[in-house]
Backbone as XML, in Angstrom:
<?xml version="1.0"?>
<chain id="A" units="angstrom">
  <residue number="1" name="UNK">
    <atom name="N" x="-1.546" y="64.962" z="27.596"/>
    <atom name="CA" x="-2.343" y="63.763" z="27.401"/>
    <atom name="C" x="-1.540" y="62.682" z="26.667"/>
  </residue>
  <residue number="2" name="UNK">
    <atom name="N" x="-0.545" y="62.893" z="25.449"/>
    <atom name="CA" x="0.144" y="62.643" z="24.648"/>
    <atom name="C" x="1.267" y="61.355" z="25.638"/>
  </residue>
  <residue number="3" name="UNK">
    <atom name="N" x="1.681" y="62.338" z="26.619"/>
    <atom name="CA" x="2.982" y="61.611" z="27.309"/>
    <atom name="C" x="2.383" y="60.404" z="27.962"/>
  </residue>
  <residue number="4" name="UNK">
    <atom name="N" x="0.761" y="60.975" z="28.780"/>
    <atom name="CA" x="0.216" y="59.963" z="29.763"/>
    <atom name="C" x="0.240" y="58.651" z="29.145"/>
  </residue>
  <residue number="5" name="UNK">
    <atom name="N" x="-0.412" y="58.755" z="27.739"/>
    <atom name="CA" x="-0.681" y="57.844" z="27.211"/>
    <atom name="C" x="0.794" y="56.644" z="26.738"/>
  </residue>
  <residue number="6" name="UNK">
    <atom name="N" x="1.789" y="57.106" z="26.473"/>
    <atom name="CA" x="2.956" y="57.005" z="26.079"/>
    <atom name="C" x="3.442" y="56.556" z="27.890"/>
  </residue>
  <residue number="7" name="UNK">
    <atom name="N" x="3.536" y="57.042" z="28.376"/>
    <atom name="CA" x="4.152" y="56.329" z="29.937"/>
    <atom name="C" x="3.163" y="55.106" z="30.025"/>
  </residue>
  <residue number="8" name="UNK">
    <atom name="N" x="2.073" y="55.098" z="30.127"/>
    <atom name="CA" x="0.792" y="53.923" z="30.248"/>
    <atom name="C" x="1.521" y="52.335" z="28.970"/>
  </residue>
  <residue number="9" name="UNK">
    <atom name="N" x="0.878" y="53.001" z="27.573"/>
    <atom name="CA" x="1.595" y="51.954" z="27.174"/>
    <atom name="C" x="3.327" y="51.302" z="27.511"/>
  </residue>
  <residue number="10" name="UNK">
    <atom name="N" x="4.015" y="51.963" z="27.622"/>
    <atom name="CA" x="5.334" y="51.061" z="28.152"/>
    <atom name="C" x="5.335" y="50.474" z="29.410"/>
  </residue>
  <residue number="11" name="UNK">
    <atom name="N" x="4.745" y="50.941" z="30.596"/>
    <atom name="CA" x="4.166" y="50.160" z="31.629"/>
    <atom name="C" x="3.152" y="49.152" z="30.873"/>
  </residue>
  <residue number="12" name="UNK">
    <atom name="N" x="2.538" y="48.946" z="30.404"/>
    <atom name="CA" x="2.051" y="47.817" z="29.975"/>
    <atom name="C" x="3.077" y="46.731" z="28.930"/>
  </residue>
  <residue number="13" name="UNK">
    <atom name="N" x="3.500" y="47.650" z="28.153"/>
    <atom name="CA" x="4.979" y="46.365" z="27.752"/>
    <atom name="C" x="5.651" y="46.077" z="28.606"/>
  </residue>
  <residue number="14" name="UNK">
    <atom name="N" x="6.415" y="46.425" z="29.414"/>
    <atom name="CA" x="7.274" y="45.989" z="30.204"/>
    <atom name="C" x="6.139" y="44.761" z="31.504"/>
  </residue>
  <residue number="15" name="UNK">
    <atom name="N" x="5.045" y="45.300" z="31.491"/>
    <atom name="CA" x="4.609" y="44.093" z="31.890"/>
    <atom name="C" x="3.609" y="42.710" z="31.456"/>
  </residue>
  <residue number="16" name="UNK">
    <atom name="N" x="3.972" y="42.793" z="30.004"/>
    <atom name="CA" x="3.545" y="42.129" z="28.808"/>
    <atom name="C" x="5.140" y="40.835" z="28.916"/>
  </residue>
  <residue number="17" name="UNK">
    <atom name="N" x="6.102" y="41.562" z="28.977"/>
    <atom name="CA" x="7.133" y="41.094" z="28.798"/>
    <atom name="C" x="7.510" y="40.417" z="29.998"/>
  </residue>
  <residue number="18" name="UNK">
    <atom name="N" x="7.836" y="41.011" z="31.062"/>
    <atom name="CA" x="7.730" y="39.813" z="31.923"/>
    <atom name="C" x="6.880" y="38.548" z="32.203"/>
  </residue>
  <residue number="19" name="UNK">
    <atom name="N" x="5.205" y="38.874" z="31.901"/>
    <atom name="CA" x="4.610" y="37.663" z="31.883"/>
    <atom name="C" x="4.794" y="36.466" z="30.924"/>
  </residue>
  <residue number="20" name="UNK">
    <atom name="N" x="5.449" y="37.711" z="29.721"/>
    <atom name="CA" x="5.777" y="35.615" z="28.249"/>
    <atom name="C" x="7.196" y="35.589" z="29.229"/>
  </residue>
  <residue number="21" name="UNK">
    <atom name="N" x="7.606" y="35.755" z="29.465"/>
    <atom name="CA" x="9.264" y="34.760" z="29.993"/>
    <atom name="C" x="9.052" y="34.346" z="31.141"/>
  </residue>
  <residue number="22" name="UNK">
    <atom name="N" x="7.528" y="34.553" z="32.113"/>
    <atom name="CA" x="7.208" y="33.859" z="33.402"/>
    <atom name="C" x="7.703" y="32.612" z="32.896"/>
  </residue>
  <residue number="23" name="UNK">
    <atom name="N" x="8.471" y="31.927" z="33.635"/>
    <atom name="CA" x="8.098" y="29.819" z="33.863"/>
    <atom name="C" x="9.491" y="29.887" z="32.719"/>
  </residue>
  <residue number="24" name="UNK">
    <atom name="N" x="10.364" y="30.766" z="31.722"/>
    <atom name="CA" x="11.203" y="30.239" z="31.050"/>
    <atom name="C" x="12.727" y="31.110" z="31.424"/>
  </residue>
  <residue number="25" name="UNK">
    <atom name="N" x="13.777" y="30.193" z="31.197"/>
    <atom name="CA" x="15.002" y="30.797" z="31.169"/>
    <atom name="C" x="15.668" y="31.868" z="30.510"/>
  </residue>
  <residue number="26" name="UNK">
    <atom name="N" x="16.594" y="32.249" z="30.936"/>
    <atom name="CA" x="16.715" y="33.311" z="29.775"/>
    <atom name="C" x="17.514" y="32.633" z="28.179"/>
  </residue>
  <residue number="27" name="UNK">
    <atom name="N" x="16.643" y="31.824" z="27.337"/>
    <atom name="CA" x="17.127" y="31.421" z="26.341"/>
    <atom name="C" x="15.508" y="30.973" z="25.882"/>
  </residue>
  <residue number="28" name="UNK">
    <atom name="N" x="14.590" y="31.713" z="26.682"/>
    <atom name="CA" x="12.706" y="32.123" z="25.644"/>
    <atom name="C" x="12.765" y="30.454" z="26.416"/>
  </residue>
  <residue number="29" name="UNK">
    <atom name="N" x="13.244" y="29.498" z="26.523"/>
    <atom name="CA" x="12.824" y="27.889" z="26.563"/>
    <atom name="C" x="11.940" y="27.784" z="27.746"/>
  </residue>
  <residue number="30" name="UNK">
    <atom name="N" x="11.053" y="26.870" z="27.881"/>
    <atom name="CA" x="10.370" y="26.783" z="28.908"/>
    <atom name="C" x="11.597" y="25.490" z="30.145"/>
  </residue>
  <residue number="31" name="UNK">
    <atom name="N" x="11.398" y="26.474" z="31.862"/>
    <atom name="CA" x="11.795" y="25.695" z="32.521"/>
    <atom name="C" x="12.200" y="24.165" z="32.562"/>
  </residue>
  <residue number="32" name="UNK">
    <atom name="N" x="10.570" y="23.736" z="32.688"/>
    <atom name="CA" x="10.751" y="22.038" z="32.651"/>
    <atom name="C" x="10.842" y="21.436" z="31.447"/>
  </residue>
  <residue number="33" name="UNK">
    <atom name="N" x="11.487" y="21.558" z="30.370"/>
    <atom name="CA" x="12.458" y="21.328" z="29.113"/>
    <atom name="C" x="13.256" y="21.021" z="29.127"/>
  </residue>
  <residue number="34" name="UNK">
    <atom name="N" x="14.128" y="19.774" z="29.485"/>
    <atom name="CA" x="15.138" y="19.091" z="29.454"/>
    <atom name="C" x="16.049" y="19.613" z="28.490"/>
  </residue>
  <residue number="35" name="UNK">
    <atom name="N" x="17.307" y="19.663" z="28.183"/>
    <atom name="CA" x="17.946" y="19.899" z="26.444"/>
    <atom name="C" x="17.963" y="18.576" z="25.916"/>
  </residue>
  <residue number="36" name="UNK">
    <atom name="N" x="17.346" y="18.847" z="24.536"/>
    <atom name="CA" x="17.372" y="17.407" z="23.525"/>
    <atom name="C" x="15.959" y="17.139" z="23.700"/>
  </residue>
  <residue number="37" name="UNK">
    <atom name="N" x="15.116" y="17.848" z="24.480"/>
    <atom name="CA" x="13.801" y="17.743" z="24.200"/>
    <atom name="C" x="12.705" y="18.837" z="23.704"/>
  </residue>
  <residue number="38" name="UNK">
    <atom name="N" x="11.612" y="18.714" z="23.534"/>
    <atom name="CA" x="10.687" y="19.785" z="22.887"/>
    <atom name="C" x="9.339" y="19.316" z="23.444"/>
  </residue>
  <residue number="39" name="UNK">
    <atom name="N" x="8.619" y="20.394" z="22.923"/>
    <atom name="CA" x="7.097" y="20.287" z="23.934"/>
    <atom name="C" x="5.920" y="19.611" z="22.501"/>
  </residue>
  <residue number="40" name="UNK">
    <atom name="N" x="5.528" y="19.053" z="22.218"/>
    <atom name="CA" x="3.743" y="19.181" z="21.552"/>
    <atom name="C" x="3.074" y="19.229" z="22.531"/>
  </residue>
  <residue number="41" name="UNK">
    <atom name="N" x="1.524" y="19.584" z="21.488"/>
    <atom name="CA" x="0.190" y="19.584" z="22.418"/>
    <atom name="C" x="-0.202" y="18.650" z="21.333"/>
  </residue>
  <residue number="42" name="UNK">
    <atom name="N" x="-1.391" y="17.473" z="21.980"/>
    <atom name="CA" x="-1.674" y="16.538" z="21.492"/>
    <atom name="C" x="-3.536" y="16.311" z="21.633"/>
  </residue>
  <residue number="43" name="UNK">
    <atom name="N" x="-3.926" y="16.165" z="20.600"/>
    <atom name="CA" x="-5.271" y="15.662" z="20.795"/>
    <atom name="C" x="-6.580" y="17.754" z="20.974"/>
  </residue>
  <residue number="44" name="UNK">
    <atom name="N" x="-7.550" y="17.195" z="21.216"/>
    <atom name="CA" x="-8.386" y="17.845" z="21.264"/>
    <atom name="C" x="-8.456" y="19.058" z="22.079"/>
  </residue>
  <residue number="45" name="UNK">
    <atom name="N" x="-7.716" y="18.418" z="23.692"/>
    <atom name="CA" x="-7.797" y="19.112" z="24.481"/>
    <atom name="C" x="-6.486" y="19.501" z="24.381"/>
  </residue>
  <residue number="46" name="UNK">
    <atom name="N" x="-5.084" y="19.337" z="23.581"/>
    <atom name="CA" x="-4.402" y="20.157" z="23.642"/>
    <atom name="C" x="-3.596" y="19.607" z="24.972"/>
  </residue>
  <residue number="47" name="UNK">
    <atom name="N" x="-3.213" y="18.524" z="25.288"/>
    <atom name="CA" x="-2.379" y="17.952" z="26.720"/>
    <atom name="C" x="-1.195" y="18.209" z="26.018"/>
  </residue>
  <residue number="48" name="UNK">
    <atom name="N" x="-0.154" y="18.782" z="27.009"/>
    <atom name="CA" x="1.193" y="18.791" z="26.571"/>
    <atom name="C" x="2.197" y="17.735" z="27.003"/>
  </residue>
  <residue number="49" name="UNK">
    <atom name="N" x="3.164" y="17.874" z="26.270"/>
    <atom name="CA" x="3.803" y="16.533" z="26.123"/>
    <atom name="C" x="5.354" y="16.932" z="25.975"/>
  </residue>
  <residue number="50" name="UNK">
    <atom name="N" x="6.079" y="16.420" z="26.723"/>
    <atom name="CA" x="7.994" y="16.799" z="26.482"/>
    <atom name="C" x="8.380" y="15.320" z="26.109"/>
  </residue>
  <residue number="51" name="UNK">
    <atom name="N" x="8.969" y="15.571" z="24.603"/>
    <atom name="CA" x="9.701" y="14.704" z="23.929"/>
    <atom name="C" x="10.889" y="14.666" z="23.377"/>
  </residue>
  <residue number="52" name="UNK">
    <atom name="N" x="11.876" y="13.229" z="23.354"/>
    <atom name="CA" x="13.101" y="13.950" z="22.827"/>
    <atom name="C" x="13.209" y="14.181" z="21.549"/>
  </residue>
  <residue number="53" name="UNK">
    <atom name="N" x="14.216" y="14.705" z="21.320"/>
    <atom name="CA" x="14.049" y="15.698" z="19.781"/>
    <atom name="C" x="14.552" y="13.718" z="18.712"/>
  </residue>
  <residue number="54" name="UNK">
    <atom name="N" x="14.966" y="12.674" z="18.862"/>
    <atom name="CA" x="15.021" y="11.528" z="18.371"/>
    <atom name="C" x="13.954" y="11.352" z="17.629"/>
  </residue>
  <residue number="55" name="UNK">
    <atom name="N" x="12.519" y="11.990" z="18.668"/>
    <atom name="CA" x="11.296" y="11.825" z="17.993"/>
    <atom name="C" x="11.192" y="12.147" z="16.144"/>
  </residue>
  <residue number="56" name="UNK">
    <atom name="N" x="12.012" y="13.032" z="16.183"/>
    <atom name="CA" x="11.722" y="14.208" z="14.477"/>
    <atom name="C" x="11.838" y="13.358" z="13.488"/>
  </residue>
  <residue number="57" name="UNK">
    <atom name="N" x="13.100" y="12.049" z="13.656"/>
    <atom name="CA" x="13.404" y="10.992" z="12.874"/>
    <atom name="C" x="12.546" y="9.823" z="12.475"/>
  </residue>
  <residue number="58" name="UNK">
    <atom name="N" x="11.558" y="9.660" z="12.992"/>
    <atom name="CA" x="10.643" y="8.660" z="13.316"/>
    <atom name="C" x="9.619" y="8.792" z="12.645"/>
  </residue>
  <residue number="59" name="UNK">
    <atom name="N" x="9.808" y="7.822" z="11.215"/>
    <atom name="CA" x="8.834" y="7.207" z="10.015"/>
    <atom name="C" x="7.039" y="8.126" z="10.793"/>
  </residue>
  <residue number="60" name="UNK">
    <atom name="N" x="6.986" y="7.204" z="11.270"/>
    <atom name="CA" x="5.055" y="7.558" z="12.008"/>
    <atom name="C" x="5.232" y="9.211" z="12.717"/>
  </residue>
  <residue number="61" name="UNK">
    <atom name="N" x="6.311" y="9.591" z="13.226"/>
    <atom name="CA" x="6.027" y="10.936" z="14.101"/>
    <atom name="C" x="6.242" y="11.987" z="12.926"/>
  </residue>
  <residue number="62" name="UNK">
    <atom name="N" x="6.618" y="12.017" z="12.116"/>
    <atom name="CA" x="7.146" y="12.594" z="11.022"/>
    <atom name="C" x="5.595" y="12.597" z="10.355"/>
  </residue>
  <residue number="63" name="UNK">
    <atom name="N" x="4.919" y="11.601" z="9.971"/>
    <atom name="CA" x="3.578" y="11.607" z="9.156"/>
    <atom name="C" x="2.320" y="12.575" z="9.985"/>
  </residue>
  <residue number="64" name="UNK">
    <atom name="N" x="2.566" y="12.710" z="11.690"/>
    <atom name="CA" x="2.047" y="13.304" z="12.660"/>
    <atom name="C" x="2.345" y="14.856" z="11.844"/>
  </residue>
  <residue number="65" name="UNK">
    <atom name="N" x="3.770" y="15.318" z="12.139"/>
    <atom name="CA" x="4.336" y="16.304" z="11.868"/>
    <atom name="C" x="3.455" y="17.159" z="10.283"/>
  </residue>
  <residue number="66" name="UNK">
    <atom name="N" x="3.660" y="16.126" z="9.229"/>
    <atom name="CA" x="2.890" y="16.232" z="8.306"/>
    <atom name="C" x="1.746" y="16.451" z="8.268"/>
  </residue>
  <residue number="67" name="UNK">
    <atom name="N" x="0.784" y="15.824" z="8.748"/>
    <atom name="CA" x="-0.358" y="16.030" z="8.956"/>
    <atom name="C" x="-1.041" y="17.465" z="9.568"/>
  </residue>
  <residue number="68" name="UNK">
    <atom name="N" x="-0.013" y="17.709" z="10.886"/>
    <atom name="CA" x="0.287" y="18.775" z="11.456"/>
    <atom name="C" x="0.025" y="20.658" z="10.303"/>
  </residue>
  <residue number="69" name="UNK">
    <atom name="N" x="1.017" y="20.226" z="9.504"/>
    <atom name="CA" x="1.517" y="21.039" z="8.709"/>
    <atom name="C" x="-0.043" y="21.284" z="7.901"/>
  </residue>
  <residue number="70" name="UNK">
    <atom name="N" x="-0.570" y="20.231" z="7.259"/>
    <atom name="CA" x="-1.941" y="20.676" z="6.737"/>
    <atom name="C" x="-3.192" y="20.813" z="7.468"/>
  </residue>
  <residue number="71" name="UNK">
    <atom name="N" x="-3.370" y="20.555" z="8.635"/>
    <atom name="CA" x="-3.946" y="21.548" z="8.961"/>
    <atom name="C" x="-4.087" y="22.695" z="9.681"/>
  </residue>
  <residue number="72" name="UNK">
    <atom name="N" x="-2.893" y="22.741" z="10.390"/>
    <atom name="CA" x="-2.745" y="24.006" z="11.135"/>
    <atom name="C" x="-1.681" y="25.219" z="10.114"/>
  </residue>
  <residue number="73" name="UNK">
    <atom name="N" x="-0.614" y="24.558" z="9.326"/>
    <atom name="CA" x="0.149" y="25.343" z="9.108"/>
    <atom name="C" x="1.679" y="25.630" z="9.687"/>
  </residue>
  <residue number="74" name="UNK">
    <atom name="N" x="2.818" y="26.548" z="9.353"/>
    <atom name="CA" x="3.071" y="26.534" z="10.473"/>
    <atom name="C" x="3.416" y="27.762" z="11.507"/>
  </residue>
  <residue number="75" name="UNK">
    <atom name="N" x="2.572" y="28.898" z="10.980"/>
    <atom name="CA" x="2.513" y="30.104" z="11.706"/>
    <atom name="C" x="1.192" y="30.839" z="12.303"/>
  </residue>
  <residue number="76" name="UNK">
    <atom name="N" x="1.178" y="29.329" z="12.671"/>
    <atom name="CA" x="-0.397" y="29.082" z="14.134"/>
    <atom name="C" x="0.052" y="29.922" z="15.118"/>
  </residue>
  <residue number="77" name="UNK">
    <atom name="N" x="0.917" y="30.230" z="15.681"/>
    <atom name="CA" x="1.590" y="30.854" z="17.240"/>
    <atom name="C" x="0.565" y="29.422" z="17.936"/>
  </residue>
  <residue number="78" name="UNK">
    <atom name="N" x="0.628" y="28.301" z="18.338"/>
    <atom name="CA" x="0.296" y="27.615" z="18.839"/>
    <atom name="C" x="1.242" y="26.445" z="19.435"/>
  </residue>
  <residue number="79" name="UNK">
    <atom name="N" x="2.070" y="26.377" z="19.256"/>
    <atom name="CA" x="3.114" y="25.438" z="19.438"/>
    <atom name="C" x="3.155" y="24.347" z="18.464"/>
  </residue>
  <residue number="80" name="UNK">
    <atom name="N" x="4.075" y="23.243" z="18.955"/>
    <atom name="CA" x="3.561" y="22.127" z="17.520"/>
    <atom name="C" x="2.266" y="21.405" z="18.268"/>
  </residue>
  <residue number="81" name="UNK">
    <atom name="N" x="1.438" y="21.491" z="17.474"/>
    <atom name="CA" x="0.072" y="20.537" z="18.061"/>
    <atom name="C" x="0.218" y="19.306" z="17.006"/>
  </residue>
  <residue number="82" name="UNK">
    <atom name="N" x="-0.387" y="18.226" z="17.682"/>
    <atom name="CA" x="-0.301" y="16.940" z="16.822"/>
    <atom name="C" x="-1.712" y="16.625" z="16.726"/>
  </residue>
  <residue number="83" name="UNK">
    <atom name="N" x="-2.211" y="16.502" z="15.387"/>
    <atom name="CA" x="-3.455" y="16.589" z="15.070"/>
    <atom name="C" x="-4.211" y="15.271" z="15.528"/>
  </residue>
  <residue number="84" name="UNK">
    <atom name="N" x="-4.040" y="14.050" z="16.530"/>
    <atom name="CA" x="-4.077" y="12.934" z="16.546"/>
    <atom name="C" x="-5.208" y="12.650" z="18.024"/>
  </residue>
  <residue number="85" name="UNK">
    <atom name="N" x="-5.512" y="11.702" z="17.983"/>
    <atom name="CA" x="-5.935" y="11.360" z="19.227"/>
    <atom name="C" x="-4.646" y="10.953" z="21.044"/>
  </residue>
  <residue number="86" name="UNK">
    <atom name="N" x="-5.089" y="11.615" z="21.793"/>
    <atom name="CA" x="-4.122" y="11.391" z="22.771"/>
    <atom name="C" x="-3.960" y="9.875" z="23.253"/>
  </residue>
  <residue number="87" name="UNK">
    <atom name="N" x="-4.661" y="8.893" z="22.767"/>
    <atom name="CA" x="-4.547" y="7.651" z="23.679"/>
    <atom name="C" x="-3.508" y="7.292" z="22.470"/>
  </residue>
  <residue number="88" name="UNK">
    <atom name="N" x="-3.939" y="7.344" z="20.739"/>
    <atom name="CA" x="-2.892" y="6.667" z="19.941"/>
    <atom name="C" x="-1.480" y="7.442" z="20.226"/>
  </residue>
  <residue number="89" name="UNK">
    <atom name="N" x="-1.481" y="8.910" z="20.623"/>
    <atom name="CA" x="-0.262" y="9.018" z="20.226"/>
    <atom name="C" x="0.747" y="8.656" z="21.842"/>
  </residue>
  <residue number="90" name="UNK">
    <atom name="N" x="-0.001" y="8.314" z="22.559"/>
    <atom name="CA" x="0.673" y="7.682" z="23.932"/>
    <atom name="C" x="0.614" y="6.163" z="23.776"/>
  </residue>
  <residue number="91" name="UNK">
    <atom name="N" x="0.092" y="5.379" z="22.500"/>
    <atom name="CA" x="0.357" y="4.340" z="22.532"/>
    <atom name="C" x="1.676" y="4.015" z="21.280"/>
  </residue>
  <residue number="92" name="UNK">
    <atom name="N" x="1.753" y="5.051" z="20.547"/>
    <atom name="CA" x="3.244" y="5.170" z="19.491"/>
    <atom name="C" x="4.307" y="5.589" z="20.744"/>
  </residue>
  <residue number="93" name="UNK">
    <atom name="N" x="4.207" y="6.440" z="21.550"/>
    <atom name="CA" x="4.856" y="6.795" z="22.834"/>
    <atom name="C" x="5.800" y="5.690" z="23.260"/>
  </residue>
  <residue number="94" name="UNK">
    <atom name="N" x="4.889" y="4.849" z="23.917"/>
    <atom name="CA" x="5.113" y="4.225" z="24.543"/>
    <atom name="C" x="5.745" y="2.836" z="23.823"/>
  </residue>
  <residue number="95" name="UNK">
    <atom name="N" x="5.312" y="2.684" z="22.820"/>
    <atom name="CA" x="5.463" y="1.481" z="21.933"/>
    <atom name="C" x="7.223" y="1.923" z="21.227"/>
  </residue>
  <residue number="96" name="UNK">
    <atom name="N" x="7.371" y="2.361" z="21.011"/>
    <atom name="CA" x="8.898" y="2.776" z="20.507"/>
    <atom name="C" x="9.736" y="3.240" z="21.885"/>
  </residue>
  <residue number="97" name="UNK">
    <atom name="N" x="9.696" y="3.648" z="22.849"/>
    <atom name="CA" x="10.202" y="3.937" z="24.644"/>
    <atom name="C" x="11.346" y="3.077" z="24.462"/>
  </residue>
  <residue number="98" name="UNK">
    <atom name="N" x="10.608" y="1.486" z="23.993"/>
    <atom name="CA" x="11.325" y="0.377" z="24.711"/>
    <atom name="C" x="12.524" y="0.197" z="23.821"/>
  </residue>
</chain>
């Protein structure tokens, strides 16, 4: 009974493990991830977003980041979420682009 159980769970890791590296390279990163960029989720519903890492430097994205930090923390297993509304933070987006 001992072994069954023991063969069962590692068939289930091994297919635990292939499903988190579905969609990423072998370096854990997700596919459509440019290098020099990173992912948030933004707003309520959590829309994701690929930004370049330039962003980290940036007076207002930095206060995001902060904000971030109090209320989620940062060992959410959630990715970085930005605690903000999605229209402002696509209008800081877009407003610094140029």
């Amino acid at each position: 009974m001992a072994l069954k159980i023991t063969t069962q769970t590692a068939a289930l890791k091994q297919i635990l493990k292939k499903c988190s590296s579905f969609g990423k390279n072998e370096n854990g990163l997700p596919n459509d991830v440019p290098k020099g960029h990173f992912v948030v989720y933004v707003g309520k519903n959590r829309s994701r977003y690929i930004i370049s890492i330039s962003w980290l430097t940036h007076p207002r994205f930095q206060r995001l980041l902060q904000r971030a930090e109090e209320e989620f923390g940062f060992n959410h297993g959630m990715g970085i979420t930005i605690p903000c509304d999605e229209y402002d933070f696509c209008s800081l987006i877009s407003q610094n682009s140029n």
